[in-house]
N, C-alpha and C positions, 0 to 999 in steps of 0.2 A: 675215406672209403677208397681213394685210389692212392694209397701212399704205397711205394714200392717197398715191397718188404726184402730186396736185394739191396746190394750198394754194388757197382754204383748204381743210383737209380738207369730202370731202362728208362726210353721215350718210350708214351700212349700216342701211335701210330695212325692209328684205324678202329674202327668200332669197335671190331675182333680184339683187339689190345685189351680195350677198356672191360668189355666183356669178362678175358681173362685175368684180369686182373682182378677184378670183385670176386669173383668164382676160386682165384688163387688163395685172398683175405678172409675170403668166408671161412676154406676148409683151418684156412690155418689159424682161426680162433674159434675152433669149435664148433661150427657151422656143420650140422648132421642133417634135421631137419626135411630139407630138401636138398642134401646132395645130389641126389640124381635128378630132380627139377629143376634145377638154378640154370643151370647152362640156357636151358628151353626157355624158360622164366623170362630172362634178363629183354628190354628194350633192344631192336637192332633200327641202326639208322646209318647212312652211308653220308649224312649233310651234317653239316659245321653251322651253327649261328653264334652269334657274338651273345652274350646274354651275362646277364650280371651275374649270378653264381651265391648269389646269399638273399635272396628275397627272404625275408623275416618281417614278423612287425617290428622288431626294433630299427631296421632301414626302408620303411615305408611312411611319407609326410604326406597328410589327412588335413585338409584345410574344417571347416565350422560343418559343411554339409556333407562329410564322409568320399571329398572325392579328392582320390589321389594326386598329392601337386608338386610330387619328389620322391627322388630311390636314393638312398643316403650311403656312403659305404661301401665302395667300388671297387676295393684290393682284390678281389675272386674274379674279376667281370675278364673274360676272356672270348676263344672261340671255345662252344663244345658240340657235344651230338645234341641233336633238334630239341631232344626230351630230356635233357639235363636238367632245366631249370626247374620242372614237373617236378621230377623225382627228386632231389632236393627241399622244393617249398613240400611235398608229401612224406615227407620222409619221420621216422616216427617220434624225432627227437621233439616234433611240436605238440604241443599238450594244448587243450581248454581248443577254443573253437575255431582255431586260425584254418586248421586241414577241411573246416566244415564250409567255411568262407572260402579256399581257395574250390572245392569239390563247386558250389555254384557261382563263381565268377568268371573259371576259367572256360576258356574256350574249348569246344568239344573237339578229339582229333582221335583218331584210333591209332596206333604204331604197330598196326597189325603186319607181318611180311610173310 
């Protein structure tokens, strides 16, 4: 989602970077839809946290009573914006009920500005 489609790649700066760059990827694979909504659409956050970067089931260890006892698979884990990890584990690549499970586990937060 944020691979620069220039070479050489630029740096993702600032929130505003990251913004324009999804909104850059969108148009330029056919992203119509909400052309004029995405900009408005997108998360803003001006804070950085370290956060793993690939929450899936496949890198989440469940002991006998369903409670998490490892995060497996660490090559993504960096700093990003606050709501990175969100929109990631939500994101639509997950099928069957994992988006249903993270919808009530996670923690309530609004990213409203």
């Amino acid at each position: 989602m944020l691979e620069d489609l220039q070479r050489p790649p630029r740096p993702l700066l600032s929130d505003a970077d990251v913004r324009a760059r999804i909104y850059e990827r969108y148009l330029r694979f056919n992203g119509l839809r909400y052309k004029d909504q995405l900009p408005r659409m997108l998360p803003r956050s001006e804070r950085s946290v370290f956060t793993h970067a690939d929450i899936a089931p496949r890198n989440v260890m469940v002991d006998e009573e369903n409670r998490v006892t490892g995060l497996l698979d660490w090559e993504w884990a960096g700093w990003y914006l606050d709501y990175w990890e969100y929109a990631q584990i939500m994101r639509p690549a997950f099928k069957g009920d994992w988006s249903g499970w993270m919808e009530k586990t996670a923690p309530k937060r609004v990213f409203i500005r």
